[in-house]
N, CA, C and O atoms as a Maestro MAE file, in Angstrom:
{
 s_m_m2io_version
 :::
 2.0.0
}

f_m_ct {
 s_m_title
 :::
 protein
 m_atom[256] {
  # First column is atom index #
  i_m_mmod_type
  r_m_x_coord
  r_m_y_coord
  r_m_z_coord
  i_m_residue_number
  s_m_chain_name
  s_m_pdb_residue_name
  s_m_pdb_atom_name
  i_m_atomic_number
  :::
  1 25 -18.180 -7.255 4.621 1 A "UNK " " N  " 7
  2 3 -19.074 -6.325 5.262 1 A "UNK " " CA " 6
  3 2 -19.858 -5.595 4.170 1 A "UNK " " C  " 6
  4 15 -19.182 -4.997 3.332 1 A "UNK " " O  " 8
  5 25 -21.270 -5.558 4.057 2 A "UNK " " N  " 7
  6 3 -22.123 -4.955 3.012 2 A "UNK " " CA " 6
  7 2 -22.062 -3.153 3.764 2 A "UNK " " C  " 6
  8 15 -22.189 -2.890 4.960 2 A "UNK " " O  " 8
  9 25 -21.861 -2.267 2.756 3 A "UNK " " N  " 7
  10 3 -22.037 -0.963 2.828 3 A "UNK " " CA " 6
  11 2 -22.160 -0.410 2.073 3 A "UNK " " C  " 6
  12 15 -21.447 -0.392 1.071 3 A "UNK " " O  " 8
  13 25 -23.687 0.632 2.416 4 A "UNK " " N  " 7
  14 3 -24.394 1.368 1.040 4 A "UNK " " CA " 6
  15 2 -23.219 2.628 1.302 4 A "UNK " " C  " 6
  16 15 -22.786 2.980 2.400 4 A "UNK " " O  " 8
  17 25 -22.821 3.227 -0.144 5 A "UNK " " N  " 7
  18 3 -21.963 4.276 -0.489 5 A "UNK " " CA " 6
  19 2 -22.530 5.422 -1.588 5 A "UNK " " C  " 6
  20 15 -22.781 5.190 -2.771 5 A "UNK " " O  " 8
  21 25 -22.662 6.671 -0.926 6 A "UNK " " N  " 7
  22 3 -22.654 7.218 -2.573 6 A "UNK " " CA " 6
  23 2 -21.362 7.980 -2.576 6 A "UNK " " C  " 6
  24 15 -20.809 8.728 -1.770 6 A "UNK " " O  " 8
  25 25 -21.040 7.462 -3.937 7 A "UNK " " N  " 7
  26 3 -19.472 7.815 -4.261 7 A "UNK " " CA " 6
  27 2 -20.117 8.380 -5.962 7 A "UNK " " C  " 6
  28 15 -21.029 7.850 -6.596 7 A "UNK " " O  " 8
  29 25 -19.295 9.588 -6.359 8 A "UNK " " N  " 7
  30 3 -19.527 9.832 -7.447 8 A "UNK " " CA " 6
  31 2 -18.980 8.900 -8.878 8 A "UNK " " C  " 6
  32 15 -17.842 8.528 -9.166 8 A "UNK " " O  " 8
  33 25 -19.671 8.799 -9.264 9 A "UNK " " N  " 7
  34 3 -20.148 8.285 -10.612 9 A "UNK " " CA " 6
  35 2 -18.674 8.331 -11.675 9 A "UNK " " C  " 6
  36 15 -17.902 7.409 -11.941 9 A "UNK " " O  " 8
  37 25 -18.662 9.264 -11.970 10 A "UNK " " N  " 7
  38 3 -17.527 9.690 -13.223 10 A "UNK " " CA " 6
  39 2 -16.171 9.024 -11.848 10 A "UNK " " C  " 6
  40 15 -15.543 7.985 -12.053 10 A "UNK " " O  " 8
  41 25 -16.047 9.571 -11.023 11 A "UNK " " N  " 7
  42 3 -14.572 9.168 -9.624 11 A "UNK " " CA " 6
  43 2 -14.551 7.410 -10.158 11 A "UNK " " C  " 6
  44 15 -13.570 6.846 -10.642 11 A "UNK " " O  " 8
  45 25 -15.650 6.908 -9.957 12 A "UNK " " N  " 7
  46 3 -15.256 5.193 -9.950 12 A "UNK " " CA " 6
  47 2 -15.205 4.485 -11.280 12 A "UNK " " C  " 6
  48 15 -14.816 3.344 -11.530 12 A "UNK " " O  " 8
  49 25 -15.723 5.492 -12.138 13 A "UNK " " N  " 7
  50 3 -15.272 4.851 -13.328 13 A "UNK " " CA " 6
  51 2 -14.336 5.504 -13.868 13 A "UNK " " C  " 6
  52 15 -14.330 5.173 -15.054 13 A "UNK " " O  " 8
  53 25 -13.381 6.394 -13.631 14 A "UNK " " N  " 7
  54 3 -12.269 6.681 -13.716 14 A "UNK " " CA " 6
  55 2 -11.413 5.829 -12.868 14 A "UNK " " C  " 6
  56 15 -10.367 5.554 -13.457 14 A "UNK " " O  " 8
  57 25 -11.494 5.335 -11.728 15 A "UNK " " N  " 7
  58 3 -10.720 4.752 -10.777 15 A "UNK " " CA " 6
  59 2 -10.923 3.008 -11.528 15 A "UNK " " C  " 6
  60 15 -9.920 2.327 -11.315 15 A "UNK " " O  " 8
  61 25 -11.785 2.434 -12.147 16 A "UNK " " N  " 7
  62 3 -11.898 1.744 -12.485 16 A "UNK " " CA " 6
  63 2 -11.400 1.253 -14.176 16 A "UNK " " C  " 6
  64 15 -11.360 0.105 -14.619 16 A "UNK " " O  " 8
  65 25 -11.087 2.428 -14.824 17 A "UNK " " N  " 7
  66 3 -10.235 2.178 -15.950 17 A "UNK " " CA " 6
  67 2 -8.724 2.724 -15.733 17 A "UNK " " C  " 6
  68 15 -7.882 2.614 -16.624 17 A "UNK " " O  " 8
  69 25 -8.473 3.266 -14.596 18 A "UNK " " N  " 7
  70 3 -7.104 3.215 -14.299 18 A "UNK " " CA " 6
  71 2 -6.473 1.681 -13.817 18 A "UNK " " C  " 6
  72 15 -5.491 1.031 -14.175 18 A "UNK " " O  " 8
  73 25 -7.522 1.469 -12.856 19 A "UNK " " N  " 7
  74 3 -6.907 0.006 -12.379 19 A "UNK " " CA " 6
  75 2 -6.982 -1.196 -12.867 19 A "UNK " " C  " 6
  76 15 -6.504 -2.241 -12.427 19 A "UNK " " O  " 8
  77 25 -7.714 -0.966 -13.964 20 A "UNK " " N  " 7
  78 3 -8.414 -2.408 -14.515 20 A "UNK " " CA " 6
  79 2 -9.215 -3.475 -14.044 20 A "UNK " " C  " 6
  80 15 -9.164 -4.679 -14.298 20 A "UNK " " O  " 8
  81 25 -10.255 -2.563 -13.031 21 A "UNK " " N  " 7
  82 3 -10.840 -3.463 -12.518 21 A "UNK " " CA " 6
  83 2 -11.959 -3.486 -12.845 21 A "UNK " " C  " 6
  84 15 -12.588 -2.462 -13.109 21 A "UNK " " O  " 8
  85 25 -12.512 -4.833 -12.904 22 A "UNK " " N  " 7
  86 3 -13.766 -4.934 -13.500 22 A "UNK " " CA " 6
  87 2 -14.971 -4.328 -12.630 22 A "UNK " " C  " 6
  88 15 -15.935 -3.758 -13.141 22 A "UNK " " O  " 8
  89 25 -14.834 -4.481 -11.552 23 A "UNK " " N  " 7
  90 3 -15.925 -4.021 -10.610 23 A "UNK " " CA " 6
  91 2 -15.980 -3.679 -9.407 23 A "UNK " " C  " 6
  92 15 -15.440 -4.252 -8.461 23 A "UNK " " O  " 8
  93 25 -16.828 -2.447 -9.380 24 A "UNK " " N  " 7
  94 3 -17.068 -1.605 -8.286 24 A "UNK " " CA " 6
  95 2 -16.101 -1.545 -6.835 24 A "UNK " " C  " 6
  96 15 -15.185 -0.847 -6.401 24 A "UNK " " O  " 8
  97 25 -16.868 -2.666 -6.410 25 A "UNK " " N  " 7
  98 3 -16.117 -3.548 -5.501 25 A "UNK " " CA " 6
  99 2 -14.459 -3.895 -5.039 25 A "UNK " " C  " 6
  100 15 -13.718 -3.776 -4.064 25 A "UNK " " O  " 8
  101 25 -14.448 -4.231 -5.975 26 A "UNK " " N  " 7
  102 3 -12.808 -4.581 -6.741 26 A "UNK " " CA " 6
  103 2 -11.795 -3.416 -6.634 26 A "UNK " " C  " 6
  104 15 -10.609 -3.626 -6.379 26 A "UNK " " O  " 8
  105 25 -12.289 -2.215 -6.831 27 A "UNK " " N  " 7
  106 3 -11.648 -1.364 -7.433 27 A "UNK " " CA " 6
  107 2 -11.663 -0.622 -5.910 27 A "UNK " " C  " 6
  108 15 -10.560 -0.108 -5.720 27 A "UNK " " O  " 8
  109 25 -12.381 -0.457 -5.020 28 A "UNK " " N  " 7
  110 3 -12.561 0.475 -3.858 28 A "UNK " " CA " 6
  111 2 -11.881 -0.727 -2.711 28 A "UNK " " C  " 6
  112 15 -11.298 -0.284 -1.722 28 A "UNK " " O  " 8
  113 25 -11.981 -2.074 -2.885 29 A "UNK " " N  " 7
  114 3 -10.892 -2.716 -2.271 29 A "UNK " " CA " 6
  115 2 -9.168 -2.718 -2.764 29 A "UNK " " C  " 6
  116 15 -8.191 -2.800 -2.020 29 A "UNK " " O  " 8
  117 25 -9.190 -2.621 -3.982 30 A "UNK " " N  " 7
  118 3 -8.161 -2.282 -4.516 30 A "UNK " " CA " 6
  119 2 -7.492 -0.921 -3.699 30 A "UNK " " C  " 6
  120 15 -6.552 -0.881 -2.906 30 A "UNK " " O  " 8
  121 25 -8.216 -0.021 -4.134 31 A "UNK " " N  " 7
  122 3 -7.854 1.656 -3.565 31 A "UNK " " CA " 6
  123 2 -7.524 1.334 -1.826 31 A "UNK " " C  " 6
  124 15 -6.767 1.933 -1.061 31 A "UNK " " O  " 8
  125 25 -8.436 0.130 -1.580 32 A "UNK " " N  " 7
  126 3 -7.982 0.809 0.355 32 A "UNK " " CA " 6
  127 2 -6.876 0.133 0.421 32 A "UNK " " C  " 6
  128 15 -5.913 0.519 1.083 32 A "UNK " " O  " 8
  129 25 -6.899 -1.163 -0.392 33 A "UNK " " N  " 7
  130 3 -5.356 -1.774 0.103 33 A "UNK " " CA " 6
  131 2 -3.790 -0.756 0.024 33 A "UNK " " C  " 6
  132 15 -2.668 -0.722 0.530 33 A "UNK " " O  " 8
  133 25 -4.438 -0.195 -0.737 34 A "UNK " " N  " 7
  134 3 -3.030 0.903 -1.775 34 A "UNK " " CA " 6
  135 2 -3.029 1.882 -0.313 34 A "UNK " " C  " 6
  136 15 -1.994 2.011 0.341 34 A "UNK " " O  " 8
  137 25 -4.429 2.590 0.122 35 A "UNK " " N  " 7
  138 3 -4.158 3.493 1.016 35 A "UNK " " CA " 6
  139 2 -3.151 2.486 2.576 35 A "UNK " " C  " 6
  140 15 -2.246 2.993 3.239 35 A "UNK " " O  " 8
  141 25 -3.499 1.589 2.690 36 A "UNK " " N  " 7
  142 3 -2.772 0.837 3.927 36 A "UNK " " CA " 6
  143 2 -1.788 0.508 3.421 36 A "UNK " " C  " 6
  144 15 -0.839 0.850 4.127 36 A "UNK " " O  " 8
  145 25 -1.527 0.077 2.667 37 A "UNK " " N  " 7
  146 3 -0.065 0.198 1.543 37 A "UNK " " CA " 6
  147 2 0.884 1.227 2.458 37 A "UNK " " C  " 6
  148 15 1.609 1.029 3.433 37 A "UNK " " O  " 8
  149 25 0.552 2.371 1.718 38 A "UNK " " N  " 7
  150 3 1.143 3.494 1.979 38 A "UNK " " CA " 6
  151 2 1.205 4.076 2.801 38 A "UNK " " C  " 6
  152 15 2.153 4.860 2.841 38 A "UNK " " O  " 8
  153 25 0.157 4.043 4.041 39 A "UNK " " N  " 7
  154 3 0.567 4.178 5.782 39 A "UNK " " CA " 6
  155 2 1.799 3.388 6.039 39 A "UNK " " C  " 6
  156 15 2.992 3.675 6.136 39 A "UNK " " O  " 8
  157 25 1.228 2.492 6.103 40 A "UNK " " N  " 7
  158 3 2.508 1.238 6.165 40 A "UNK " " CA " 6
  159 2 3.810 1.361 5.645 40 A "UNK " " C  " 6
  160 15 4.637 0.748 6.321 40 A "UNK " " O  " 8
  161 25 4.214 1.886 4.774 41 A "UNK " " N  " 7
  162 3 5.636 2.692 4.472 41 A "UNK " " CA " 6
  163 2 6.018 3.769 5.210 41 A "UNK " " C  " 6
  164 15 6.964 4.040 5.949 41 A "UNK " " O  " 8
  165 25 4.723 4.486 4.692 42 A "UNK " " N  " 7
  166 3 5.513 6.066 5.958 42 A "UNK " " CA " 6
  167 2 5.881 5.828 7.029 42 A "UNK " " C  " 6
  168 15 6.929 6.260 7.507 42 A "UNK " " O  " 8
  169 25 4.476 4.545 8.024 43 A "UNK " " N  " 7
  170 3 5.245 4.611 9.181 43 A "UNK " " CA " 6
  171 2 7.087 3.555 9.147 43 A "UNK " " C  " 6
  172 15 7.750 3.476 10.181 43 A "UNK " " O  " 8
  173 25 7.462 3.044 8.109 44 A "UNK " " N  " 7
  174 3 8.587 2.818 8.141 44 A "UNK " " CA " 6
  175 2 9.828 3.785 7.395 44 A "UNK " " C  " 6
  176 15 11.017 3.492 7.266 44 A "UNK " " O  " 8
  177 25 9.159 4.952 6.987 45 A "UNK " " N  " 7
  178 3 9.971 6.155 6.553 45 A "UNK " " CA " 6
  179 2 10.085 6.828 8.091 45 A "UNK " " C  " 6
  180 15 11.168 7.284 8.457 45 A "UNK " " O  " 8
  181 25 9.097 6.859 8.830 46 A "UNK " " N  " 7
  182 3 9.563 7.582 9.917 46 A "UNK " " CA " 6
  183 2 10.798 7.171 10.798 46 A "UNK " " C  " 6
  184 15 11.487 8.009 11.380 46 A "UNK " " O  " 8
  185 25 10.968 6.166 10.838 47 A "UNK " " N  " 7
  186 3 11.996 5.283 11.475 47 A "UNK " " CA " 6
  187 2 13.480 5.572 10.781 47 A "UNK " " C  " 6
  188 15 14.528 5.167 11.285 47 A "UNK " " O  " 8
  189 25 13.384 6.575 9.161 48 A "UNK " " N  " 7
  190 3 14.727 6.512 9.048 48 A "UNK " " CA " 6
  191 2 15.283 7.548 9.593 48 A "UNK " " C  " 6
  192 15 14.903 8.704 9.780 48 A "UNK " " O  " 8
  193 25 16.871 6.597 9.977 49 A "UNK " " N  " 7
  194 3 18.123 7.734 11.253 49 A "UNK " " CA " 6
  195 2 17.438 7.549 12.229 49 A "UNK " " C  " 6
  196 15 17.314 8.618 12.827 49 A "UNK " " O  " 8
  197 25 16.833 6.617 12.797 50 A "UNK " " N  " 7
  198 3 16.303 6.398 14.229 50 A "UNK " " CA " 6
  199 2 16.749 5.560 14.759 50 A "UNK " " C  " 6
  200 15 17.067 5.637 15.946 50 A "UNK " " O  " 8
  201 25 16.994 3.909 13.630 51 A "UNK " " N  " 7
  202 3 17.461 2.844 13.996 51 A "UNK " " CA " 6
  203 2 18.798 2.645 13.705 51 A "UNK " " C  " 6
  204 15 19.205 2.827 12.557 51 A "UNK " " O  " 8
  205 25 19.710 2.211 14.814 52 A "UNK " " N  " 7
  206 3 21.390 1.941 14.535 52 A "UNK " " CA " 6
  207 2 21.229 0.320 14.536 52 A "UNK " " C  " 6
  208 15 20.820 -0.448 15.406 52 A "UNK " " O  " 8
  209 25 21.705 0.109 13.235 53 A "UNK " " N  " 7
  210 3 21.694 -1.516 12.922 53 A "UNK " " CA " 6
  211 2 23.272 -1.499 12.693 53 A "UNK " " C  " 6
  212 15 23.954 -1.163 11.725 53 A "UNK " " O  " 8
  213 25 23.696 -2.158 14.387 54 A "UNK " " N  " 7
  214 3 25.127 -2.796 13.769 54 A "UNK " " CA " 6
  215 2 25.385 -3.906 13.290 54 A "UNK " " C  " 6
  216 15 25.672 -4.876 13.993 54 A "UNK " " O  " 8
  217 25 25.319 -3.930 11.977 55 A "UNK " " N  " 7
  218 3 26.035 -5.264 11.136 55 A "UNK " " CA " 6
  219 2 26.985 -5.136 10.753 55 A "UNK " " C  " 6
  220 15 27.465 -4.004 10.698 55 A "UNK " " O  " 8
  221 25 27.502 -5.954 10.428 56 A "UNK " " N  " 7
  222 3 28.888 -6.479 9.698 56 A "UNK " " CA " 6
  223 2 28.711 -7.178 8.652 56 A "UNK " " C  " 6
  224 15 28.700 -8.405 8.751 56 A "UNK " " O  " 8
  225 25 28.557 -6.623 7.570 57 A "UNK " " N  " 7
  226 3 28.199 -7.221 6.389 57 A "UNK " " CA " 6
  227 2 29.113 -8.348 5.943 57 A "UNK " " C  " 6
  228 15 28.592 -9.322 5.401 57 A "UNK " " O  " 8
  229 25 30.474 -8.305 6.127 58 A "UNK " " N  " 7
  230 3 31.261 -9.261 5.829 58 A "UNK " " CA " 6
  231 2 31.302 -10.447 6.544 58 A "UNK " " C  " 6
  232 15 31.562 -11.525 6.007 58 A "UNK " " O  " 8
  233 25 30.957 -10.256 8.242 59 A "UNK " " N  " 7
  234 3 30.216 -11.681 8.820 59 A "UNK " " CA " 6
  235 2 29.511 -12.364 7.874 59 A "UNK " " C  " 6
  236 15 29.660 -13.492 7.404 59 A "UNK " " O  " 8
  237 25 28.532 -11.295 7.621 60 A "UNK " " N  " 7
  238 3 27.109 -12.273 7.422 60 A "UNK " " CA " 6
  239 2 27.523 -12.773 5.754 60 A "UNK " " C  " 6
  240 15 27.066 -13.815 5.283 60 A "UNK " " O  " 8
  241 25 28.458 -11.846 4.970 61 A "UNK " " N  " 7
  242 3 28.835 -12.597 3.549 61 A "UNK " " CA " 6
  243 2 29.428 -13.917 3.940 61 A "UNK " " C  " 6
  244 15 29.309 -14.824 3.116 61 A "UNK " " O  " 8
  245 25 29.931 -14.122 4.854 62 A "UNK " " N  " 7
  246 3 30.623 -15.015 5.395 62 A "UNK " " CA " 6
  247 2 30.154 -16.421 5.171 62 A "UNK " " C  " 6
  248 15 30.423 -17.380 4.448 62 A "UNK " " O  " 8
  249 25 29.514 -16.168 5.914 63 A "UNK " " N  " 7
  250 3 28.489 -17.002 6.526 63 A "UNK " " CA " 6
  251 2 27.629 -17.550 5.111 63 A "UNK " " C  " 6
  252 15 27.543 -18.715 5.500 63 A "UNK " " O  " 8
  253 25 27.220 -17.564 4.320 64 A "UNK " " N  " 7
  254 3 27.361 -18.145 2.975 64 A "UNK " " CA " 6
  255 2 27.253 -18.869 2.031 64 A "UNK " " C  " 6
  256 15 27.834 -18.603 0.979 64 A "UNK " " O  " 8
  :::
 }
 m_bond[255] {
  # First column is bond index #
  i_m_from
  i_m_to
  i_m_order
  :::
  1 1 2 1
  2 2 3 1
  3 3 4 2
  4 3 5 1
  5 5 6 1
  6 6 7 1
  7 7 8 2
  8 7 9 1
  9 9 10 1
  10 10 11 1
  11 11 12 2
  12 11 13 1
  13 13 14 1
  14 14 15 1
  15 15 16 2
  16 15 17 1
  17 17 18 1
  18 18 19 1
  19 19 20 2
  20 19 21 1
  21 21 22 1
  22 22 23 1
  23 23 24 2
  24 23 25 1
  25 25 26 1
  26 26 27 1
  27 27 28 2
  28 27 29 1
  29 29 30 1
  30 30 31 1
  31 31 32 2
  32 31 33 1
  33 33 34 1
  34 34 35 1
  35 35 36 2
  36 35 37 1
  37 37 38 1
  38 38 39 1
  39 39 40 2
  40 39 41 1
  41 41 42 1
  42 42 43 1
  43 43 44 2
  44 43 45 1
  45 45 46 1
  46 46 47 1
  47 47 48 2
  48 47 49 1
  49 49 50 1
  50 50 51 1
  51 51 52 2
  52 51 53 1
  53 53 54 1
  54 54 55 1
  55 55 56 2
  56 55 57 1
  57 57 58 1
  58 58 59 1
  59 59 60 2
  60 59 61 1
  61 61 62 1
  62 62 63 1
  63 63 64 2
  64 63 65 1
  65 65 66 1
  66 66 67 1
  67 67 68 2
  68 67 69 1
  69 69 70 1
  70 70 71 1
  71 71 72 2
  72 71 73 1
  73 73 74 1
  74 74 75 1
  75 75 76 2
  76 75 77 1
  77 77 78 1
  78 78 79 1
  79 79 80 2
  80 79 81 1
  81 81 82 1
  82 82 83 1
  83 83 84 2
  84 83 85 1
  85 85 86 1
  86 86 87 1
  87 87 88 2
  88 87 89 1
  89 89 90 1
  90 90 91 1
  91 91 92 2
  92 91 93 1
  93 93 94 1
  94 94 95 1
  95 95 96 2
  96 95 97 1
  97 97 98 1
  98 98 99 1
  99 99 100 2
  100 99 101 1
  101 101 102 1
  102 102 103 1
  103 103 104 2
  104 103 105 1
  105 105 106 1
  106 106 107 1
  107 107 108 2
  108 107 109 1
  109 109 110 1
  110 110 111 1
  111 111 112 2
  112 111 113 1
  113 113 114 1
  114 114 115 1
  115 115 116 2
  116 115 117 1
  117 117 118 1
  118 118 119 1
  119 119 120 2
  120 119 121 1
  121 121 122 1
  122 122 123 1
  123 123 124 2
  124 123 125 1
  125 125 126 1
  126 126 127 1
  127 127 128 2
  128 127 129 1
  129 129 130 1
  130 130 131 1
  131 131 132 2
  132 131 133 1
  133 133 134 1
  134 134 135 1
  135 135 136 2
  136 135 137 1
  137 137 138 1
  138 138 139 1
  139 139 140 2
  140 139 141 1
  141 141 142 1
  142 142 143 1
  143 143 144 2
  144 143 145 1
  145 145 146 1
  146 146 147 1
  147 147 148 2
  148 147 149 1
  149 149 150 1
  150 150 151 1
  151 151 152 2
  152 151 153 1
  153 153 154 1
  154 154 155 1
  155 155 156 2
  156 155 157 1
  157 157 158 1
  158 158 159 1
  159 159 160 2
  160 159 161 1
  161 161 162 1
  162 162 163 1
  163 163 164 2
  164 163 165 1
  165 165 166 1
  166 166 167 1
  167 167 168 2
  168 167 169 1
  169 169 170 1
  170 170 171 1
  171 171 172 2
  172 171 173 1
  173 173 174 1
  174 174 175 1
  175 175 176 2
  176 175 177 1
  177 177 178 1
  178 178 179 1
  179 179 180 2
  180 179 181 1
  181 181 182 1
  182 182 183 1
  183 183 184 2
  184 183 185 1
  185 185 186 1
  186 186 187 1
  187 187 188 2
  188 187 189 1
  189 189 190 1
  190 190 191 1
  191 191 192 2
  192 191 193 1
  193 193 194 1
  194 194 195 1
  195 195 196 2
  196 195 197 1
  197 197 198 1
  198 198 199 1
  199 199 200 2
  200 199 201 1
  201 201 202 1
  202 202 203 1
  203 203 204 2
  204 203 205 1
  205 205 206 1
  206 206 207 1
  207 207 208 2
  208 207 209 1
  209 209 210 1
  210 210 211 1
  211 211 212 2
  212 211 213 1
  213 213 214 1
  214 214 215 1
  215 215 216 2
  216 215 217 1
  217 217 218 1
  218 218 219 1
  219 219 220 2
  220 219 221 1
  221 221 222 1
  222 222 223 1
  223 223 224 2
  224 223 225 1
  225 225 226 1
  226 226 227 1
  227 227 228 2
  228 227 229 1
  229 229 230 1
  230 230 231 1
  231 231 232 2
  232 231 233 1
  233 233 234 1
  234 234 235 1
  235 235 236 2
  236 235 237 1
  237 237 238 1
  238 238 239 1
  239 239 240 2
  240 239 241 1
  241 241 242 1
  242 242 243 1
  243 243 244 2
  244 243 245 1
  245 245 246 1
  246 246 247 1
  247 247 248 2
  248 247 249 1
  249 249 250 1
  250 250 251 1
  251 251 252 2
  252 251 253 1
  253 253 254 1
  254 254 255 1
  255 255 256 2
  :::
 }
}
């Protein structure tokens, strides 16, 4: 998807020698993956002490 951005100047080339990315592009796809990254955990931090997983670990060592 093409989209005009103004993003400050000094922000992406700081964001761009942190990540090592060569370009523009790169680096703001980089950043969103990281932000969905990290939704994507919390919403599996929210879940802890919510879920009762009865296993039996020694079954499943068992099993082998």
């Amino acid at each position: 998807m093409r989209t005009t951005l103004d993003l400050p100047d000094r922000l992406v080339q700081e964001a761009m020698r942190a990540s090592h990315q060569r370009t523009k592009t790169a680096v703001i796809i980089s950043a969103l993956q990281e932000l969905v990254r990290k939704n994507r955990l919390q919403g599996l931090r929210d879940f802890k002490g919510r879920v009762d997983l009865d296993i039996d670990l020694d079954a499943l060592r068992k099993r082998v």
